[in-house]
mmCIF file of the N, C-alpha and C atoms, coordinates in Angstrom:
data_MODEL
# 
_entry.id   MODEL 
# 
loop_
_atom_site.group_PDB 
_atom_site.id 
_atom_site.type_symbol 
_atom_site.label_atom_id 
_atom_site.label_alt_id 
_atom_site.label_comp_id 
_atom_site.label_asym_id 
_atom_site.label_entity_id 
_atom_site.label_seq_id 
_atom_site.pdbx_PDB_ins_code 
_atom_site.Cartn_x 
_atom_site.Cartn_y 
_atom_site.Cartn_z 
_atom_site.occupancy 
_atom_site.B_iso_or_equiv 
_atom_site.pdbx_formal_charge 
_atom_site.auth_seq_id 
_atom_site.auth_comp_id 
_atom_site.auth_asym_id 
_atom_site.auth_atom_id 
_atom_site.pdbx_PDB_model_num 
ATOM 1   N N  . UNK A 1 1  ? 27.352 -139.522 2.029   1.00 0.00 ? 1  UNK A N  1 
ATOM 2   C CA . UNK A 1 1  ? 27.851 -138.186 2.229   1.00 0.00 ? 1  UNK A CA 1 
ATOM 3   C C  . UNK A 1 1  ? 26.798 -137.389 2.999   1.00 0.00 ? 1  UNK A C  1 
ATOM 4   N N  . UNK A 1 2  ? 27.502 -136.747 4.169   1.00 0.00 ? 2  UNK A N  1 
ATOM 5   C CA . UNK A 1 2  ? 26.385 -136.056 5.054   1.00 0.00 ? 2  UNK A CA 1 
ATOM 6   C C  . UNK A 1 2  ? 26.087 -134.686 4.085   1.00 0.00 ? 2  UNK A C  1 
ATOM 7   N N  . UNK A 1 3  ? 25.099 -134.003 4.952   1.00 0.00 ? 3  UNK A N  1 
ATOM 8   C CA . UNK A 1 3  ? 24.322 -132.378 4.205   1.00 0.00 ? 3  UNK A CA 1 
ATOM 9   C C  . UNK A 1 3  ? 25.824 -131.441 4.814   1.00 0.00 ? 3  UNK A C  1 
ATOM 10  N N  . UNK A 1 4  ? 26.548 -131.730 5.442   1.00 0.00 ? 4  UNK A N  1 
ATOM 11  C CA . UNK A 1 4  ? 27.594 -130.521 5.638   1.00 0.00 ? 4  UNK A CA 1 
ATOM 12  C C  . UNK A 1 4  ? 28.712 -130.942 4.644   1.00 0.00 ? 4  UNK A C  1 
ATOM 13  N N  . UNK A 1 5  ? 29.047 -132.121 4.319   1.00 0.00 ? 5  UNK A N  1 
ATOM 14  C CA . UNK A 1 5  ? 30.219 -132.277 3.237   1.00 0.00 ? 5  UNK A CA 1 
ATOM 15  C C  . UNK A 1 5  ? 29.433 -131.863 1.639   1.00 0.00 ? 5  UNK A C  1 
ATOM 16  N N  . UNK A 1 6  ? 28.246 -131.908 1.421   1.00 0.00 ? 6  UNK A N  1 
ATOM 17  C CA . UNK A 1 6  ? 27.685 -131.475 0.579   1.00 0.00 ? 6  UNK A CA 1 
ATOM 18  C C  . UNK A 1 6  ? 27.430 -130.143 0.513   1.00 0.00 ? 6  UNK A C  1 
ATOM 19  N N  . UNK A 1 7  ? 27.534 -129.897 1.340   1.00 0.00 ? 7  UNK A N  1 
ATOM 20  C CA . UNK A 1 7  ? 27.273 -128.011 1.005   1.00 0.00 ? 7  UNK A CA 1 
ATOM 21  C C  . UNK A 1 7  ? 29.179 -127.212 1.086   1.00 0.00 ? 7  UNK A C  1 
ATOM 22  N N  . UNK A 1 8  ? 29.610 -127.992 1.791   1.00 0.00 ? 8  UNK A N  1 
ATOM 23  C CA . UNK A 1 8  ? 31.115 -127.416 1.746   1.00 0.00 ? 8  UNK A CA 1 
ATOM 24  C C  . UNK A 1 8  ? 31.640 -127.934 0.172   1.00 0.00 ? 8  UNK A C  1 
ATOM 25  N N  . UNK A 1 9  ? 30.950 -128.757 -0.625  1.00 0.00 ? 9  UNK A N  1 
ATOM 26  C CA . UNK A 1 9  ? 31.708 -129.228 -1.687  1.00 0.00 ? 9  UNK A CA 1 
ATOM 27  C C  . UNK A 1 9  ? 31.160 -128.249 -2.443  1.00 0.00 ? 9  UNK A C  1 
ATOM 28  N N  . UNK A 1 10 ? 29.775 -127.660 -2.526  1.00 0.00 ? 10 UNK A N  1 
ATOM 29  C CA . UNK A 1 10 ? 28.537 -126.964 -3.281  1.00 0.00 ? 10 UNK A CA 1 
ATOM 30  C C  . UNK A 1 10 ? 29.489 -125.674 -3.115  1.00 0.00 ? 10 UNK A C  1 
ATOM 31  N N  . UNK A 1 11 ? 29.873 -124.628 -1.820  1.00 0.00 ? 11 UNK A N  1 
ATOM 32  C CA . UNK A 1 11 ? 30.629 -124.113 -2.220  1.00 0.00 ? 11 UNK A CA 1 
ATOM 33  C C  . UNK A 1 11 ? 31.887 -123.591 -2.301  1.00 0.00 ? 11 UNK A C  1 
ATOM 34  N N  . UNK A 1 12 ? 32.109 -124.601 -3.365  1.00 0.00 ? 12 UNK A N  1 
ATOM 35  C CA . UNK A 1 12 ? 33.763 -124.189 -4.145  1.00 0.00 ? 12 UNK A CA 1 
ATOM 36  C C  . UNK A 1 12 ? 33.571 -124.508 -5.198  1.00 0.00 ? 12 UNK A C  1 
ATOM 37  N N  . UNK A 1 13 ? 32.189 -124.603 -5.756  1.00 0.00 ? 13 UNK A N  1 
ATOM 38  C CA . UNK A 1 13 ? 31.254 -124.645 -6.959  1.00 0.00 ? 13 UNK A CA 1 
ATOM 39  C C  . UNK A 1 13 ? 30.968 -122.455 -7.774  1.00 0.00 ? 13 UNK A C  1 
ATOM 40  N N  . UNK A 1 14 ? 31.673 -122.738 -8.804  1.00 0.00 ? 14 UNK A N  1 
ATOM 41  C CA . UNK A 1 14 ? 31.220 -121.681 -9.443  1.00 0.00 ? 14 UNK A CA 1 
ATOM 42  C C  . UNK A 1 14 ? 29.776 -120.588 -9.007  1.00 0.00 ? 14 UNK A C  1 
ATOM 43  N N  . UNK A 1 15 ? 28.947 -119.688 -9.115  1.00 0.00 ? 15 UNK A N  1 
ATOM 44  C CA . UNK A 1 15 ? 28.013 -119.121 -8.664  1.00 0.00 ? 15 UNK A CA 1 
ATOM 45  C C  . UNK A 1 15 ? 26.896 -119.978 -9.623  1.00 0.00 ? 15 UNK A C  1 
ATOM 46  N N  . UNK A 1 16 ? 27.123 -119.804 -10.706 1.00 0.00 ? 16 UNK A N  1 
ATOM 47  C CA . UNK A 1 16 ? 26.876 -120.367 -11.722 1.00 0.00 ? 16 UNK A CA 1 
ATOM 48  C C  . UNK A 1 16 ? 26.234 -121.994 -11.780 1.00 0.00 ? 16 UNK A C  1 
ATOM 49  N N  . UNK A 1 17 ? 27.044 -122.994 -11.358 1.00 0.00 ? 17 UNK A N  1 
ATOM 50  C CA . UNK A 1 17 ? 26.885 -124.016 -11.217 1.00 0.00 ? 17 UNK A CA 1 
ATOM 51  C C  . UNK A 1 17 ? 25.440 -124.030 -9.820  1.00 0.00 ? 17 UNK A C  1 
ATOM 52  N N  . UNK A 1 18 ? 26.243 -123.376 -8.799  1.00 0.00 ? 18 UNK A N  1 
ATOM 53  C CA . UNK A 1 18 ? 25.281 -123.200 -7.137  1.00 0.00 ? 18 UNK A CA 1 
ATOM 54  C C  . UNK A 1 18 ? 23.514 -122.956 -8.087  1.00 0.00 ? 18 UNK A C  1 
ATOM 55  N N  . UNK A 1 19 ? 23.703 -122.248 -8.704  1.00 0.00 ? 19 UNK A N  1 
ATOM 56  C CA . UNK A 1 19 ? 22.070 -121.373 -9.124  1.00 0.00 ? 19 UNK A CA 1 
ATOM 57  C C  . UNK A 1 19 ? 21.801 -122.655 -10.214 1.00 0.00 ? 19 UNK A C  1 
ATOM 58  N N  . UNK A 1 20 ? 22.259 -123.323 -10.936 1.00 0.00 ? 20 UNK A N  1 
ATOM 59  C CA . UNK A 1 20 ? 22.240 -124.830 -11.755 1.00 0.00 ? 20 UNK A CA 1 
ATOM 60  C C  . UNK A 1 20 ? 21.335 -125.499 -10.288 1.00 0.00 ? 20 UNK A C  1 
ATOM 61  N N  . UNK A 1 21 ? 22.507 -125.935 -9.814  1.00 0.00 ? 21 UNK A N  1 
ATOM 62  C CA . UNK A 1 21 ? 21.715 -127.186 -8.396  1.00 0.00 ? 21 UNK A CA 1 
ATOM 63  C C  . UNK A 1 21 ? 20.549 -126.311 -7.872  1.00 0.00 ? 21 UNK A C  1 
ATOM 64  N N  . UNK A 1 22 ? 20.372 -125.553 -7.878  1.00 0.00 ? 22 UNK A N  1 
ATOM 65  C CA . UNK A 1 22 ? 19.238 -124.826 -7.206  1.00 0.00 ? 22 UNK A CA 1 
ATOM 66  C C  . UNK A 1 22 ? 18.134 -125.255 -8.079  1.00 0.00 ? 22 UNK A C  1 
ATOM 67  N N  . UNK A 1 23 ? 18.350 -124.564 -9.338  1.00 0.00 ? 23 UNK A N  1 
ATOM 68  C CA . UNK A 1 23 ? 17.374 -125.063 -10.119 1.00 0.00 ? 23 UNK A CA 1 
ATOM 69  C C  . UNK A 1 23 ? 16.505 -126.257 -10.339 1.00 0.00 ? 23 UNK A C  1 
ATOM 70  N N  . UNK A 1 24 ? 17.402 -127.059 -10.199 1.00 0.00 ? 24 UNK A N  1 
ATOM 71  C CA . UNK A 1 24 ? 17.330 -128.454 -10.066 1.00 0.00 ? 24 UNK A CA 1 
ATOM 72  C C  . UNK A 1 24 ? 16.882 -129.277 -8.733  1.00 0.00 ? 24 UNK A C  1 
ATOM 73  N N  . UNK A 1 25 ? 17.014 -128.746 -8.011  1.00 0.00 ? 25 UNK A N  1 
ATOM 74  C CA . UNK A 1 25 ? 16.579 -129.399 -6.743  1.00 0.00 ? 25 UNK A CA 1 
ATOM 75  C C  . UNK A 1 25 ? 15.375 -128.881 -6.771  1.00 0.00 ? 25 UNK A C  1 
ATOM 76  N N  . UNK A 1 26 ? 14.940 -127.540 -6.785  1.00 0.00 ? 26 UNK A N  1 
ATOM 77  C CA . UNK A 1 26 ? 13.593 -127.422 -6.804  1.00 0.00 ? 26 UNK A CA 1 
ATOM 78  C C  . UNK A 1 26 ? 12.643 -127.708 -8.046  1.00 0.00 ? 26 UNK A C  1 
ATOM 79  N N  . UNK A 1 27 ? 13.454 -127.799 -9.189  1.00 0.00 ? 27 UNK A N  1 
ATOM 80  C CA . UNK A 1 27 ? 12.411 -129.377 -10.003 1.00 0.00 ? 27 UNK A CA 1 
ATOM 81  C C  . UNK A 1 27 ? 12.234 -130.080 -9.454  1.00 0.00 ? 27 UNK A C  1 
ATOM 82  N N  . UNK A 1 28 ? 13.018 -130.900 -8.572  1.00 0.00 ? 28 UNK A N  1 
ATOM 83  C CA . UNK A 1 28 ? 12.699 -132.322 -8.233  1.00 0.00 ? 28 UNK A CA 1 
ATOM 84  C C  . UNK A 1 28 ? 11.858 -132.549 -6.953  1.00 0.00 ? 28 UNK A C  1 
ATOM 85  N N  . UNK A 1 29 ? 11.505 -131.064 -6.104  1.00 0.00 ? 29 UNK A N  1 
ATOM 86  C CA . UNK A 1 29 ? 10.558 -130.387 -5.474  1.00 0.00 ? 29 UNK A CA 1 
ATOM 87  C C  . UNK A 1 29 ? 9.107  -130.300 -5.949  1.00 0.00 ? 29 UNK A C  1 
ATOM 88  N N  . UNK A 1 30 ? 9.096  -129.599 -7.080  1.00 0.00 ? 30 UNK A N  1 
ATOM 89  C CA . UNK A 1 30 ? 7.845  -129.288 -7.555  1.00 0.00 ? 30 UNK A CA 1 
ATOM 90  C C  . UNK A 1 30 ? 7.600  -130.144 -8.539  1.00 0.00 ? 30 UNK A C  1 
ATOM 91  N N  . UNK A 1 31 ? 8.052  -131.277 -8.590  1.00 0.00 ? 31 UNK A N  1 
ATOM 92  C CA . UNK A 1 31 ? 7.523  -132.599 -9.423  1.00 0.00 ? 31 UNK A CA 1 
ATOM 93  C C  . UNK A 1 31 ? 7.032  -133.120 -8.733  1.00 0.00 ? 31 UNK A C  1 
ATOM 94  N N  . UNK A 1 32 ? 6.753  -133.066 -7.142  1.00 0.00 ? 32 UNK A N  1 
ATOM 95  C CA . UNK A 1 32 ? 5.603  -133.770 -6.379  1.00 0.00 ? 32 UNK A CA 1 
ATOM 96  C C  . UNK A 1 32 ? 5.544  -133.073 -5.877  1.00 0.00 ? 32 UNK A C  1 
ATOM 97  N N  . UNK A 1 33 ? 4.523  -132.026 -5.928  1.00 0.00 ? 33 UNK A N  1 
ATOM 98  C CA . UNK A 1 33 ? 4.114  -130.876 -5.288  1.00 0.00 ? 33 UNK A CA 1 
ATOM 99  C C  . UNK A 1 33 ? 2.661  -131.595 -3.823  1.00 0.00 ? 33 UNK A C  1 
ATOM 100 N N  . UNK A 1 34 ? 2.486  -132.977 -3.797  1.00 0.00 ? 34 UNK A N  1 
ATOM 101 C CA . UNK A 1 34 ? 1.306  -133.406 -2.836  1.00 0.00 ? 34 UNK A CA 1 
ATOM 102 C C  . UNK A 1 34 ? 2.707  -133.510 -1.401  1.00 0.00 ? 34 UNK A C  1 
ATOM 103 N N  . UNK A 1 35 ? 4.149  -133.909 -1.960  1.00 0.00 ? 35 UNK A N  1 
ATOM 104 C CA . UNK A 1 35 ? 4.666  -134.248 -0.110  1.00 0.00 ? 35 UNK A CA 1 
ATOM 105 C C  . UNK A 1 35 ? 5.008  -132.991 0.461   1.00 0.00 ? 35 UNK A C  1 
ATOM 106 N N  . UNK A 1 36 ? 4.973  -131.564 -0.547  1.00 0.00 ? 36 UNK A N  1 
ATOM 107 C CA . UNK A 1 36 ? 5.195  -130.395 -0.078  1.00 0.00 ? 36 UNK A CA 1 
ATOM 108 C C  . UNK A 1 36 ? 3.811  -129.667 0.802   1.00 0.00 ? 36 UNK A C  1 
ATOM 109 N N  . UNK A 1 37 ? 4.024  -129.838 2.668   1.00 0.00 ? 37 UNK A N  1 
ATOM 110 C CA . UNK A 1 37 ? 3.061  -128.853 2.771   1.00 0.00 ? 37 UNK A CA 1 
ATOM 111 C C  . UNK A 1 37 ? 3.547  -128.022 3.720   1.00 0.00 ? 37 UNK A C  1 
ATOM 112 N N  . UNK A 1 38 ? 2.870  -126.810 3.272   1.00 0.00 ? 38 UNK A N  1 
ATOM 113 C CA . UNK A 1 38 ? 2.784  -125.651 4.375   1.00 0.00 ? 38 UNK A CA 1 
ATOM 114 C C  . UNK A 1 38 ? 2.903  -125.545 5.536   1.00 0.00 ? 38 UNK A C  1 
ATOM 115 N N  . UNK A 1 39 ? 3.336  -125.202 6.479   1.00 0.00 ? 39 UNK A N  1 
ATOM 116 C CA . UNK A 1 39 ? 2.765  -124.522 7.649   1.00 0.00 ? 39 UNK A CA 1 
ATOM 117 C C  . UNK A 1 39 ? 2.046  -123.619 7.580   1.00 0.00 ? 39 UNK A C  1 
ATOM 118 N N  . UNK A 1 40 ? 1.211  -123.475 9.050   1.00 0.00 ? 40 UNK A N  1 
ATOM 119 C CA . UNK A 1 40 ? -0.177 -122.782 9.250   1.00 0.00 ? 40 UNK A CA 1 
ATOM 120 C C  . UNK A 1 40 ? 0.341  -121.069 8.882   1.00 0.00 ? 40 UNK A C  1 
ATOM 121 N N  . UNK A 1 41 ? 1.649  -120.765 9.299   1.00 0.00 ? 41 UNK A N  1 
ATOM 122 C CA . UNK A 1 41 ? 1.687  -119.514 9.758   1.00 0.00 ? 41 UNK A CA 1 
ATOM 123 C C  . UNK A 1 41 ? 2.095  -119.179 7.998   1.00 0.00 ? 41 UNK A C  1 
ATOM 124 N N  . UNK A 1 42 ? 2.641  -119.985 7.044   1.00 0.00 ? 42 UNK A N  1 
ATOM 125 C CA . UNK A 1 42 ? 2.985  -120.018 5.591   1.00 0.00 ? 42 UNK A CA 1 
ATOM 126 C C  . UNK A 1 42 ? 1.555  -119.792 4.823   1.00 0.00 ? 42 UNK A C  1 
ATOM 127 N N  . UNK A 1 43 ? 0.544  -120.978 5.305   1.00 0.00 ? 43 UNK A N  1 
ATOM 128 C CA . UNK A 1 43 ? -0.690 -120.754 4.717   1.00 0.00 ? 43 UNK A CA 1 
ATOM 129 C C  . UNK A 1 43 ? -1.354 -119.486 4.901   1.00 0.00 ? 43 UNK A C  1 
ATOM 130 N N  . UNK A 1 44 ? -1.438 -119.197 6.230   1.00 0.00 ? 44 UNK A N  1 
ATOM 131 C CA . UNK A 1 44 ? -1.556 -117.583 6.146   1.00 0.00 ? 44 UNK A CA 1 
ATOM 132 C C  . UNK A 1 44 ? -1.060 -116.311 5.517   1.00 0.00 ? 44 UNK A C  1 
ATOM 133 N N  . UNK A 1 45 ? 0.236  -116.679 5.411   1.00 0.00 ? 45 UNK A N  1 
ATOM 134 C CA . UNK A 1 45 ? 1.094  -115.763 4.343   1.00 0.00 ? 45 UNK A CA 1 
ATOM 135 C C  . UNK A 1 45 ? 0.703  -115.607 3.131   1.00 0.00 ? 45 UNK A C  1 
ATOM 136 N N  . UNK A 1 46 ? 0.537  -116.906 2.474   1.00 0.00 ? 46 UNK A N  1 
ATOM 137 C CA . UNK A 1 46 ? -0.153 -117.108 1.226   1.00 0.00 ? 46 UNK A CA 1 
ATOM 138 C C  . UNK A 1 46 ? -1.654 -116.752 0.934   1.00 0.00 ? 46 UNK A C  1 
ATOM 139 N N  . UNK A 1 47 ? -2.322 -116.155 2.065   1.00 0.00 ? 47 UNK A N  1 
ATOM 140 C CA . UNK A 1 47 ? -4.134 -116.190 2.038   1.00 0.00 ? 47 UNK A CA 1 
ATOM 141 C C  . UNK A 1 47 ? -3.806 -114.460 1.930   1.00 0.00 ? 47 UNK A C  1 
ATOM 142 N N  . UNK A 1 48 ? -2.593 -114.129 2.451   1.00 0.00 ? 48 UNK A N  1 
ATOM 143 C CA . UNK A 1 48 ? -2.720 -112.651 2.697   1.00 0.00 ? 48 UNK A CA 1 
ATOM 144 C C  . UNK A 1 48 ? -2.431 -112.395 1.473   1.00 0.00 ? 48 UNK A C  1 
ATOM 145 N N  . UNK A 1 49 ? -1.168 -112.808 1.139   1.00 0.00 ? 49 UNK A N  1 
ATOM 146 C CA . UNK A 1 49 ? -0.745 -112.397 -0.469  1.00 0.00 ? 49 UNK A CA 1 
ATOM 147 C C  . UNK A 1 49 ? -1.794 -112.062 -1.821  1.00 0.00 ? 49 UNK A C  1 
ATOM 148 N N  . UNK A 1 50 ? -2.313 -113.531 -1.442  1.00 0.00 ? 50 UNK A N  1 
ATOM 149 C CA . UNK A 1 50 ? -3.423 -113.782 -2.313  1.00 0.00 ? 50 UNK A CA 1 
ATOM 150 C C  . UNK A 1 50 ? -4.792 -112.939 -2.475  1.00 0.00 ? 50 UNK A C  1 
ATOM 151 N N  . UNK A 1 51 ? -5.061 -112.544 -1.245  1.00 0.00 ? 51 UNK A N  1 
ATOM 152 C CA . UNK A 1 51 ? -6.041 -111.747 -1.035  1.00 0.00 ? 51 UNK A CA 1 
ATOM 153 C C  . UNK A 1 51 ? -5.678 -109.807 -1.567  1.00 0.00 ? 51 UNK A C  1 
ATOM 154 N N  . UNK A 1 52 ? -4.393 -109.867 -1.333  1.00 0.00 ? 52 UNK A N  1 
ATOM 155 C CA . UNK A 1 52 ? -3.893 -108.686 -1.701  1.00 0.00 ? 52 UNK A CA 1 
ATOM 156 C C  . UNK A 1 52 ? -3.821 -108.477 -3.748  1.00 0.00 ? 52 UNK A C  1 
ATOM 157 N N  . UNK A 1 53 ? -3.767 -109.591 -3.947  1.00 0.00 ? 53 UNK A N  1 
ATOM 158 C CA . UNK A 1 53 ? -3.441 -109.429 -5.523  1.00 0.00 ? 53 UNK A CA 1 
ATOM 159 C C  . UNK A 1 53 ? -5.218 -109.290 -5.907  1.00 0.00 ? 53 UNK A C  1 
ATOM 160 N N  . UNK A 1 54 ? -5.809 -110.243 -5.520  1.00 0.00 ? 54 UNK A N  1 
ATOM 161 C CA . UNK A 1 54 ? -7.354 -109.563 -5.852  1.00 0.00 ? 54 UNK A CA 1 
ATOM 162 C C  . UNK A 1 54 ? -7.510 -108.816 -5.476  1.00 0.00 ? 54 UNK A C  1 
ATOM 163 N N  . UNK A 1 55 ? -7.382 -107.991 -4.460  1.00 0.00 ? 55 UNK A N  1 
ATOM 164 C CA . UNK A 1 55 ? -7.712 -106.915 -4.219  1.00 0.00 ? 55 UNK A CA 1 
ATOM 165 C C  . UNK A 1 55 ? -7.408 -105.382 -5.030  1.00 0.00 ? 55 UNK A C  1 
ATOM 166 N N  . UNK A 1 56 ? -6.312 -105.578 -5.596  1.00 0.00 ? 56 UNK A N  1 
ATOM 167 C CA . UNK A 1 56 ? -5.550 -104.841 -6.385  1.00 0.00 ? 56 UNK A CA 1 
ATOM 168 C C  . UNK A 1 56 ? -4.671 -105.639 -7.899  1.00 0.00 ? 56 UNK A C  1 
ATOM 169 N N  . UNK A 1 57 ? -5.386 -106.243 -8.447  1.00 0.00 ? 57 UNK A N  1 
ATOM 170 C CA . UNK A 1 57 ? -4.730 -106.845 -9.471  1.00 0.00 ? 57 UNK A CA 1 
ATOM 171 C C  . UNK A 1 57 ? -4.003 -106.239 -10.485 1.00 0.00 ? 57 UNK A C  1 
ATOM 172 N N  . UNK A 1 58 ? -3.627 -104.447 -10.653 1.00 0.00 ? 58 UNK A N  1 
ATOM 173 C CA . UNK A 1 58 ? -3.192 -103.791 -11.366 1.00 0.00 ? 58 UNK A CA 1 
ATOM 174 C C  . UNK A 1 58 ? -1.475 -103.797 -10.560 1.00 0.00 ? 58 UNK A C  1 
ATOM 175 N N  . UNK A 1 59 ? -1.588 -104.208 -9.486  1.00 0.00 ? 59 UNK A N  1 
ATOM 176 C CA . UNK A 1 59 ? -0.442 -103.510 -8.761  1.00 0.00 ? 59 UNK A CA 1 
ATOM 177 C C  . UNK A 1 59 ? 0.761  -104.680 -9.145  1.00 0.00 ? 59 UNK A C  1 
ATOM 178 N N  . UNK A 1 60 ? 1.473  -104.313 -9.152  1.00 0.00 ? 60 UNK A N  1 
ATOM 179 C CA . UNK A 1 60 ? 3.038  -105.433 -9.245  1.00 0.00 ? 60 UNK A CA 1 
ATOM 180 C C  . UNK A 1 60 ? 3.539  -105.689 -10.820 1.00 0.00 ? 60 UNK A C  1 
ATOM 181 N N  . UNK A 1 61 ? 3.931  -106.949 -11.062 1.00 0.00 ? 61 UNK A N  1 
ATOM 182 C CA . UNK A 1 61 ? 4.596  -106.710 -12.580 1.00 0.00 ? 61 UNK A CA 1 
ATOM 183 C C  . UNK A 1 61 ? 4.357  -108.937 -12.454 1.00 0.00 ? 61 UNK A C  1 
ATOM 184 N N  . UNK A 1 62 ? 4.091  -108.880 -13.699 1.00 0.00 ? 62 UNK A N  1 
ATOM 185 C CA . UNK A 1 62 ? 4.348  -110.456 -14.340 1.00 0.00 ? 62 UNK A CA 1 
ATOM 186 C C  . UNK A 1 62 ? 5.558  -111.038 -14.456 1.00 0.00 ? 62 UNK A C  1 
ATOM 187 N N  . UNK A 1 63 ? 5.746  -112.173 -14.540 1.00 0.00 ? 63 UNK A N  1 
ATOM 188 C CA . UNK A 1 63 ? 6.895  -113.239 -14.182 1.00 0.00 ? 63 UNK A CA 1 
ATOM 189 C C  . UNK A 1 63 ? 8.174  -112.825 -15.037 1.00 0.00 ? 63 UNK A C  1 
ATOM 190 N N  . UNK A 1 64 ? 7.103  -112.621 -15.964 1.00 0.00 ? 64 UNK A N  1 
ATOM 191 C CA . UNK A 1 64 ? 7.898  -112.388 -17.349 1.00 0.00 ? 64 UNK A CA 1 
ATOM 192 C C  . UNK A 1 64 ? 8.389  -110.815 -17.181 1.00 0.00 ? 64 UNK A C  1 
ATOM 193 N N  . UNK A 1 65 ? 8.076  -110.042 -16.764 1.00 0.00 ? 65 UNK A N  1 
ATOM 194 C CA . UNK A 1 65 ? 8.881  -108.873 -16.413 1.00 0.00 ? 65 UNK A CA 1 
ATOM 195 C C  . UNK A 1 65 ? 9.968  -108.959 -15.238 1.00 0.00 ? 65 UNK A C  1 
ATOM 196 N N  . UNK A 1 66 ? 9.201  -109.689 -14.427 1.00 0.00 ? 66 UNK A N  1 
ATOM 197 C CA . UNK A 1 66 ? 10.641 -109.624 -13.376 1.00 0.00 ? 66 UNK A CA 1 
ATOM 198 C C  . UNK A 1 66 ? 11.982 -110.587 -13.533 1.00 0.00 ? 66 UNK A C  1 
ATOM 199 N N  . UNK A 1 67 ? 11.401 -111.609 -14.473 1.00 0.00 ? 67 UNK A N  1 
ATOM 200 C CA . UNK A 1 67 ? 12.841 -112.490 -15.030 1.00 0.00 ? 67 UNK A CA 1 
ATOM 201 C C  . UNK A 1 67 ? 13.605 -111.341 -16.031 1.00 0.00 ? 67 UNK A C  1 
ATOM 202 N N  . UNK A 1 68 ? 13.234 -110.640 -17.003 1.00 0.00 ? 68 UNK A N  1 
ATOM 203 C CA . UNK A 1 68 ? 13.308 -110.204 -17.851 1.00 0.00 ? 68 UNK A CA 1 
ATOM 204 C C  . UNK A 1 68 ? 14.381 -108.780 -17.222 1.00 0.00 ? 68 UNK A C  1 
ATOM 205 N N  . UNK A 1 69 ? 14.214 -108.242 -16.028 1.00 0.00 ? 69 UNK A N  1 
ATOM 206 C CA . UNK A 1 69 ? 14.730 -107.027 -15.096 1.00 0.00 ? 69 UNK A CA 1 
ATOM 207 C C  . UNK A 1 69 ? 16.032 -108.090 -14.669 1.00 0.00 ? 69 UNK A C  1 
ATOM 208 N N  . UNK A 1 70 ? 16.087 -109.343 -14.350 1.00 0.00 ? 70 UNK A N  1 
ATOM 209 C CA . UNK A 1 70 ? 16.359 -110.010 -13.489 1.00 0.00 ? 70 UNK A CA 1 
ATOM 210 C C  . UNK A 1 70 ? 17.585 -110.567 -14.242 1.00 0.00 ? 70 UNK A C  1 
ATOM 211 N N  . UNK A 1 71 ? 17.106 -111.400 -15.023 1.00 0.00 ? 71 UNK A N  1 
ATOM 212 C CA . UNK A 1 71 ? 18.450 -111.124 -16.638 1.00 0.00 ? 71 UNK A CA 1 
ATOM 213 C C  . UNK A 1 71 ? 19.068 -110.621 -17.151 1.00 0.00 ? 71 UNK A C  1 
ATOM 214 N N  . UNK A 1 72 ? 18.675 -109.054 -17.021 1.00 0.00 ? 72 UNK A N  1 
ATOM 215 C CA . UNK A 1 72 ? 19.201 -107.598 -17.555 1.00 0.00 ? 72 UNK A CA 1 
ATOM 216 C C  . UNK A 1 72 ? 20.330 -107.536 -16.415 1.00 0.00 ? 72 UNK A C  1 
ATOM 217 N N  . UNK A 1 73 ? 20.214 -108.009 -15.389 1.00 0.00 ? 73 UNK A N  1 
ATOM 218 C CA . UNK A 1 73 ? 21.062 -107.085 -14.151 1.00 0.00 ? 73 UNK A CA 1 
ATOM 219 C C  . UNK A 1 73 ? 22.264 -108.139 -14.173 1.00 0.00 ? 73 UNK A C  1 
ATOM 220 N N  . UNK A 1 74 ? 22.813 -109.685 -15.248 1.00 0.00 ? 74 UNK A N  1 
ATOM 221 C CA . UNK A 1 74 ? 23.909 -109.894 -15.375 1.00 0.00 ? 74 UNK A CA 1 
ATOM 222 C C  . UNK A 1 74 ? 24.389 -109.376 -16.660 1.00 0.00 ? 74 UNK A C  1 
ATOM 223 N N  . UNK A 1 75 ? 24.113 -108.347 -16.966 1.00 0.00 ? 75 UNK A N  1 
ATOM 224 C CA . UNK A 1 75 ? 24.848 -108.156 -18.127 1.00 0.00 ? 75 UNK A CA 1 
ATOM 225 C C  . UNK A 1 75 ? 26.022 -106.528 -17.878 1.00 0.00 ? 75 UNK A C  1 
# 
């Protein structure tokens, strides 16, 4: 099965189910996090980010707050 009969089957898949396979594919992503790499212009993104949270480590909100906002908004 090609990537276009798979995504036309994906959706007529519930929203529900779509955010399931999502989940799941990027487990099976970040269970070998060594064949995942960056690009240069990504690594940079990430040096900026990074540099910005030390710089200001008071600023933004934890994982656990933004799932937590993020959960609230299907109800």
């Amino acid at each position: 099965m090609d990537l276009k009969s798979v995504l036309d089957e994906v959706e007529s898949w519930p929203v529900q189910d779509r955010l399931r396979l999502i989940e799941e594919v990027w487990g099976l992503i970040s269970a070998s996090p060594e064949s995942f790499v960056l690009s240069e212009p990504q690594n940079q993104d990430l040096r900026r980010r990074l540099d910005r949270v030390r710089a200001h480590p008071n600023l933004g909100a934890s994982w656990e707050v933004v799932e937590a906002r993020l959960r609230g908004m299907g109800r």
